[in-house]
C-alpha positions in Angstrom: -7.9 20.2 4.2 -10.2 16.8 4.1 -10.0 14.5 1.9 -13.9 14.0 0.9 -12.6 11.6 -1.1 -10.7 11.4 1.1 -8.9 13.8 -1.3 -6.5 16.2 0.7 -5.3 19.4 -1.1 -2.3 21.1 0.8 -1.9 24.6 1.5 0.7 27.2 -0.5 4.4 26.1 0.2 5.0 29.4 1.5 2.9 29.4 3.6 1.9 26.5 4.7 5.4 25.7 6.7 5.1 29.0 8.0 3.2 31.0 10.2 2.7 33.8 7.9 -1.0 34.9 9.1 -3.5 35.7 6.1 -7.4 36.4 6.8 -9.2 33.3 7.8 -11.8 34.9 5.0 -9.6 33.8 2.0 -9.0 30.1 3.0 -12.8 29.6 3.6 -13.6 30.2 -0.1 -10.7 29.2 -1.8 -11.8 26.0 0.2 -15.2 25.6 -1.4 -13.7 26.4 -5.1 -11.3 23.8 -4.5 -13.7 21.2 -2.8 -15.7 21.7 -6.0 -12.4 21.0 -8.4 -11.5 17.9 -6.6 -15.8 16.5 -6.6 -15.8 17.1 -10.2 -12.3 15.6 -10.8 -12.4 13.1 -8.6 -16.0 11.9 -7.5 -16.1 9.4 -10.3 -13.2 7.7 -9.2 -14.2 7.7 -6.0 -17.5 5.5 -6.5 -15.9 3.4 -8.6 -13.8 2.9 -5.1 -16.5 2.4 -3.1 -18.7 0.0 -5.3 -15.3 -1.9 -5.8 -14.7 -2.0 -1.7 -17.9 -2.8 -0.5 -19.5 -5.4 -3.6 -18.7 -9.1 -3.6 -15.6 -9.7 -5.7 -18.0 -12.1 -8.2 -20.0 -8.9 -9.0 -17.0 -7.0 -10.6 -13.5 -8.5 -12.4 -12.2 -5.0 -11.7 -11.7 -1.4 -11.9 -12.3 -1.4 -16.3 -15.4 -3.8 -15.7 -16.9 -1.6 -13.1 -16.9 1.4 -14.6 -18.2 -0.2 -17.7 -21.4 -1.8 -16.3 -22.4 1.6 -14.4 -21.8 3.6 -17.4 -24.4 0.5 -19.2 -27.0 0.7 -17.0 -26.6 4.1 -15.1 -24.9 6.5 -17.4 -22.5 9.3 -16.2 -25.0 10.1 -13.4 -23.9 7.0 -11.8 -20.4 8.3 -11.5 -21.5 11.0 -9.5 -24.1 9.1 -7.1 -23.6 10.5 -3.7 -21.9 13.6 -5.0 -24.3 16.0 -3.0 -23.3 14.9 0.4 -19.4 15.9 0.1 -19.9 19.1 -2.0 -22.1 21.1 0.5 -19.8 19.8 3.1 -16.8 20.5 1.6 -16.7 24.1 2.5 -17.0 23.2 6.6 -14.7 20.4 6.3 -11.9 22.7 4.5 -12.1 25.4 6.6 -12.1 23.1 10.0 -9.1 21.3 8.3 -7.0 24.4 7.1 -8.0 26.3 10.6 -7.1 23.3 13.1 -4.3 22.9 11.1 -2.8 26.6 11.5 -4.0 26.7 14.9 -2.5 23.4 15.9 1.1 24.8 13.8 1.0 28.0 15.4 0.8 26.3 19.1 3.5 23.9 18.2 5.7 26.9 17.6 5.2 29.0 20.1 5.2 26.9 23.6 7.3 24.2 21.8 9.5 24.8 18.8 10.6 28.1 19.6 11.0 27.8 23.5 14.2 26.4 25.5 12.0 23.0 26.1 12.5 21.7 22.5 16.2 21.6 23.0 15.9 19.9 26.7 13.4 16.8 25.1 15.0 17.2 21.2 16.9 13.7 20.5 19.2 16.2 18.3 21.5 19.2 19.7 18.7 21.6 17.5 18.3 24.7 19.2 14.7 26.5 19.8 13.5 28.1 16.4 13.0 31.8 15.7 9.5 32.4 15.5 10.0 33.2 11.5 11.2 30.0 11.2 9.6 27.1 9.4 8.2 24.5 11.9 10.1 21.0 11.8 9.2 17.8 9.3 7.6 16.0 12.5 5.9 19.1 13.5 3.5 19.6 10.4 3.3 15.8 11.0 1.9 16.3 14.5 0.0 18.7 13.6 -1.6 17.4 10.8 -2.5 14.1 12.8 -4.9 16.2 15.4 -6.3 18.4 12.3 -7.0 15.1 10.7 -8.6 13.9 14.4 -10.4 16.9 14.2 -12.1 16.7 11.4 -13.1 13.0 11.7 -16.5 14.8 13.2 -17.8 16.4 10.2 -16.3 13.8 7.7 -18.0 11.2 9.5 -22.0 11.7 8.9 -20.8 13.2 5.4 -19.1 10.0 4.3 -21.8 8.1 5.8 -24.4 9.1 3.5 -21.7 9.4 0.2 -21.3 5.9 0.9 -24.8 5.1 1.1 -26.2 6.7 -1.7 -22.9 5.7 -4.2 -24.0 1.5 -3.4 -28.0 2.6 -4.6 -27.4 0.0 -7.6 -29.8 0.7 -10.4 -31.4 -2.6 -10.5 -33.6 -3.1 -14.3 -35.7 -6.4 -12.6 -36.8 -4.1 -10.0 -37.4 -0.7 -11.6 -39.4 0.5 -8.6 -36.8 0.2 -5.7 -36.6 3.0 -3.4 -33.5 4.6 -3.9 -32.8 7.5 -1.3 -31.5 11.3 -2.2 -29.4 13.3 0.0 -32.2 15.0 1.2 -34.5 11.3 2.1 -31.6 9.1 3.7 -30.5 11.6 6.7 -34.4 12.0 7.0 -34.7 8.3 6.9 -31.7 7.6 9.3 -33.0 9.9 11.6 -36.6 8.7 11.8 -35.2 4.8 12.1 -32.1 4.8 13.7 -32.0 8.4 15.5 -29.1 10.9 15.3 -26.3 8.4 16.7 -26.5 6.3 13.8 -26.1 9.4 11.5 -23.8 11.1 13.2 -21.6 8.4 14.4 -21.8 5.6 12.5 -17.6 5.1 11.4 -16.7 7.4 13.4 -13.9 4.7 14.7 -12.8 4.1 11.2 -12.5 7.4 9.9 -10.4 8.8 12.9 -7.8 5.9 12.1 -8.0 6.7 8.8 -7.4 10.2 9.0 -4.6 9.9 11.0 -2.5 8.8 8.3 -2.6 12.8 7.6 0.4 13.0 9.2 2.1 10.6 6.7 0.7 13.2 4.1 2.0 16.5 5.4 5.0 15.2 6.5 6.2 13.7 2.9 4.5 17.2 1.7 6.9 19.0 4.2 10.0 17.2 2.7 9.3 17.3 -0.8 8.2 21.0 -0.8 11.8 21.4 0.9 13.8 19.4 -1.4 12.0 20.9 -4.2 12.4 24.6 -3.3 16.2 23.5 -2.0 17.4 21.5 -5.8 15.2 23.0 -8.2 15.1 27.2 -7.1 13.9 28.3 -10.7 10.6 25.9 -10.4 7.9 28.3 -10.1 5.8 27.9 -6.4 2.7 26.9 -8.0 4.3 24.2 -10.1 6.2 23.2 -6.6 2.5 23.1 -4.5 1.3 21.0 -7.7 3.5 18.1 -7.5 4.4 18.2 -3.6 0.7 18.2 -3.2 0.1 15.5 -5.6 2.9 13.4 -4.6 2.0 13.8 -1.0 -2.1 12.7 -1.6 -0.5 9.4 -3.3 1.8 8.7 -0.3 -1.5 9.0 1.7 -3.4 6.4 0.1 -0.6 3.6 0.2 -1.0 4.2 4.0 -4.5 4.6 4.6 -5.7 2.6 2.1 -6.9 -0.3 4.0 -8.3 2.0 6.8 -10.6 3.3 4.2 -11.7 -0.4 3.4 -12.8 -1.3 6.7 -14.6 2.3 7.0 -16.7 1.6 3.7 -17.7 -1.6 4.7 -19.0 0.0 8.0 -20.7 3.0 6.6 -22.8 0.7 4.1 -23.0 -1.9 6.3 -27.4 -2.1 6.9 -27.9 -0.6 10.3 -29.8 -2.5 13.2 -33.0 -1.1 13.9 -35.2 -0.5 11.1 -36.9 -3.9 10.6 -37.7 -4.0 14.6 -38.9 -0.6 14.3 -41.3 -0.9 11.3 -42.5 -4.3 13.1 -43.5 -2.5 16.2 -45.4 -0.1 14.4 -42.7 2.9 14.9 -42.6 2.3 18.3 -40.4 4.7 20.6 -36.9 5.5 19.3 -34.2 4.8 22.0 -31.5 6.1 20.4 -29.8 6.7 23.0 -29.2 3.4 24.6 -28.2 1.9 21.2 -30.6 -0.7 21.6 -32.8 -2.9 19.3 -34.9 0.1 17.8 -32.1 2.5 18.3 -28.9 2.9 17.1 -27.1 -0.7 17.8 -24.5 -0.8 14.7 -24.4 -3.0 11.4 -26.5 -6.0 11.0 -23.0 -7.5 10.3 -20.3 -5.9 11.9 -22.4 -4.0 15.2 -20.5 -1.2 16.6 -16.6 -2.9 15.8 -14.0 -2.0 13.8 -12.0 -5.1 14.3 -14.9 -7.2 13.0 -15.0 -5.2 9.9 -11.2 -6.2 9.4 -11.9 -9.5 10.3 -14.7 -10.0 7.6 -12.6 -7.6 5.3 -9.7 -10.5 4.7 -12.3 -13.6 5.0 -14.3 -12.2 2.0 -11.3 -12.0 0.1 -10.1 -15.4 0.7 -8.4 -14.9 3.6 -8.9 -18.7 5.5 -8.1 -20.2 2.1 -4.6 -18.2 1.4 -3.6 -15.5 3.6 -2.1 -13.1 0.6 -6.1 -13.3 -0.6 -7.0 -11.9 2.7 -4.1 -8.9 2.5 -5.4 -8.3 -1.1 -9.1 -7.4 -0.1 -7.8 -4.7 1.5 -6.7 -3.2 -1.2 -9.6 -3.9 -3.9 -10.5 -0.6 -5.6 -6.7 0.7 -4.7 -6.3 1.2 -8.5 -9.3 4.3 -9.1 -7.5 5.9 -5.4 -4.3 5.9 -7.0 -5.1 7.3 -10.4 -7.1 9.9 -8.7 -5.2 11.2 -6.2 -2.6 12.9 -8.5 -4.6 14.8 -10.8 -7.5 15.5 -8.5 -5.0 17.1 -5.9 -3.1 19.1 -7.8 -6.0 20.5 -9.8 -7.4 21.7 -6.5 -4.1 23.1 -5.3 -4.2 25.3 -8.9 -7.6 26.6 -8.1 -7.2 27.3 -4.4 -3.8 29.0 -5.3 -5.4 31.2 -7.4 -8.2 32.0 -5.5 -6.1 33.0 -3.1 -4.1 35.2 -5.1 -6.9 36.8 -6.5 -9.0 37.6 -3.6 -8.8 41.2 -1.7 
């Protein structure tokens, strides 16, 4: 399941190891109630995140001092800037997440797992696993990489304009700035920069990113085991709640600075736009990326490594190279707190939508 947030819920322990087939029906809306739980939890941590990850450091001390000064001068609505983008595309992001995932399991185990050929290449005498079986700690980890791969397409334009609409600071000098809506800024993107740029724009980032899903299902693997193996009496839902919380913190001490360098692209102001307007909306050669169409950020282009690059120099990192490693990790704090609660709660709700559904 995506992370929007880059929050990740994890599927029912018994289950998800499993291949115990349910209707794809039920996980497509239990996805969207629990892509709703986790936007209401955890949205306003997540722009705190962002405005913390892409803002000077002189423009806020902190996590406390940015959350005060949007609360002053935007009110709660500020928390929830952006919120629109990631709610109506929760629902396709869950269901490609929870059905690449099964898919991706279910192949693992049946030409690899189960078959004489996971003995021949196994670095252990394990023999090939009945087909009942739960698939290995470095299976769900595979498979959880290419889900998290696969994806990276629909998260992509969908964090692009989160990210993008959550950095719209209200500014009181300048009361009549445009400030886009989720229904303007694709419009706008697309009449500018063409469908490259909205499309595409971080997609490098975010599949790096993502990857570190296998770091989360494979510490959800274990602790679900350990749990199930020294604590039998704890009831499943209680075991799903803190194996899936547990599992979305392990995530973001991994990914963290992944998600850095893919804010700072995704806001970064995208060549094009100035050229175009000067030309008098002149033809839009989006695809040859050049200087009307889709050619990157003013500041980083169409790199990733430049993004890290500028990610440790704004923090200080030619002065003192533990300034630079710090930078990415501003906003770290908001991630953190959030990922427990915001998990878990989702888990709940997508447990018992499951439970409850025909």
């Amino acid at each position: 399941m995506s992370t929007d947030h880059e929050q990740i819920s994890a599927p029912v322990a018994s289950s998800s190891p499993n291949l115990q087939p349910t209707h794809p029906y039920k996980g497509f809306v239990a996805g969207i109630f629990s892509g709703v739980t986790k936007l209401t939890v955890g949205h306003p941590f997540d722009t705190l995140k962002v405005r913390l990850q892409t803002s000077p450091p002189s423009q806020f001390t902190g996590a406390i001092d940015c959350l005060r000064k949007t609360l002053k001068r935007e009110g709660v609505r500020g928390l929830y800037k952006g919120a629109t983008p990631p709610l109506v595309g929760w629902m396709f992001m869950d269901s490609i997440m929870l059905g690449s995932m099964t898919t991706y399991r279910t192949l693992l185990m049946k030409h690899y797992f189960t078959t004489p050929l996971y003995t021949r290449f196994s670095t252990t005498s394990a023999a090939p696993l009945a087909r009942t079986d739960k698939i290995p700690h470095h299976g769900a980890a595979l498979a959880g990489l290419v889900a998290g791969w696969t994806v990276s397409f629909v998260a992509t334009p969908i964090e692009h304009l989160k990210a993008r609409l959550q950095v719209q600071y209200h500014d009181p000098r300048n009361p009549t700035a445009r400030h886009f809506t989720p229904l303007t800024l694709p419009a706008h993107l697309l009449k500018t920069h063409g469908p490259l740029a909205l499309l595409l724009h971080g997609l490098k980032p975010t599949l790096l990113f993502r990857s570190s899903f296998a770091v989360l299902w494979y510490t959800y693997s274990r602790t679900t085991e350990y749990l199930q193996k020294n604590h039998p009496a704890m009831p499943e839902m209680l075991v799903n709640f803190v194996a899936g919380g547990a599992s979305a913190q392990v995530f973001w001490c991994v990914g963290y600075p992944f998600d850095v360098v893919k804010q700072r692209i995704m806001v970064d102001p995208l060549v094009g736009s100035a050229s175009r307007a000067a030309s008098g909306g002149g033809p839009r050669v989006w695809w040859r990326g050049g200087e009307i169409g889709y050619g990157g950020g003013q500041r980083y282009g169409r790199s990733w490594w430049k993004a890290v690059v500028g990610v440790y120099e704004d923090a200080g990192g030619r002065e003192r190279w533990t300034k630079g490693v710090r930078g990415f990790f501003r906003g770290f704090g908001p991630s953190f707190l959030r990922a427990f609660p915001a998990n878990a709660m989702a888990l709940v709700m997508f447990e018992a939508v499951m439970r409850g559904l025909p």
